[in-house]
C-alpha positions in Angstrom: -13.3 6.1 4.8 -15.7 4.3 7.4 -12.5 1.7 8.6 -9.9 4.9 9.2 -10.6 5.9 12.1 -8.7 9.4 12.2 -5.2 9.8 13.8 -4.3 5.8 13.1 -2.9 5.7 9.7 0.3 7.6 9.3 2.3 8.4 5.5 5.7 9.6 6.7 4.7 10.2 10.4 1.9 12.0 9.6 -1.8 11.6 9.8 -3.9 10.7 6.8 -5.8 13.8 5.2 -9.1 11.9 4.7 -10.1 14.7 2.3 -7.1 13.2 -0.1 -6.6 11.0 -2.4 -3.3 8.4 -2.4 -2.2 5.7 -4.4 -1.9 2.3 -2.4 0.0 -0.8 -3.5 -1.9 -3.9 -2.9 -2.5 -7.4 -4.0 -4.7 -8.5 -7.2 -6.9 -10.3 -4.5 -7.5 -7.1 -3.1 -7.7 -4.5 -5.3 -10.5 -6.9 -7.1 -13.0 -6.0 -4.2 -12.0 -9.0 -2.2 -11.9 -9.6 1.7 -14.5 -6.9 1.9 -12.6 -4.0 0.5 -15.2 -3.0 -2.4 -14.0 0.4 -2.1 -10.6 -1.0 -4.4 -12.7 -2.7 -7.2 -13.6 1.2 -8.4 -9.8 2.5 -8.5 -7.9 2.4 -11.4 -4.8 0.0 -11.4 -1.5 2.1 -11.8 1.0 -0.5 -12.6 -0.7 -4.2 -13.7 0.3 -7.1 -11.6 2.8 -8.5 -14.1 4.4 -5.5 -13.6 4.8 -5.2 -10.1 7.8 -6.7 -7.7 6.3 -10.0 -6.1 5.5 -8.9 -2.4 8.2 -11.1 -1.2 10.9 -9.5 -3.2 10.1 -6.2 -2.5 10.2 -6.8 1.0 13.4 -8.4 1.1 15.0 -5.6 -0.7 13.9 -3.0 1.3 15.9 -5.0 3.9 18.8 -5.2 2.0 18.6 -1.3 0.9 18.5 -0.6 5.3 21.0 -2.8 5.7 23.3 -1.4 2.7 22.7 2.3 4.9 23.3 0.8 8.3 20.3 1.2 9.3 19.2 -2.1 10.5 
């Protein structure tokens, strides 16, 4: 937790619980330790990267979904 510095992550508008654990969607590249983030390399992979939306996609349908609601 020493790159959180508390009060500048939010999860729904609120500040992250440091005490708590979460789940956090990331690439392969990533979660493998990479870039410096060793921490990942020790957490379990929820859903393998086969079976994951390609980032791309995901983002562009959450766009879609907003602008389906009017909210973009």
């Amino acid at each position: 937790m020493s790159r959180i510095l508390p009060g500048s992550a939010l999860v729904g508008g609120i500040a992250l619980d440091l005490k708590r654990k979460y789940s956090v969607a990331t690439k392969t590249y990533i979660s493998e330790g990479k870039d410096g983030y060793e921490v990942f390399s020790q957490c379990p992979v929820l859903v393998p990267e086969e079976g994951g939306a390609v980032i791309p996609t995901a983002v562009r349908n959450h766009f879609r979904k907003l602008e389906i609601l009017h909210l973009l």
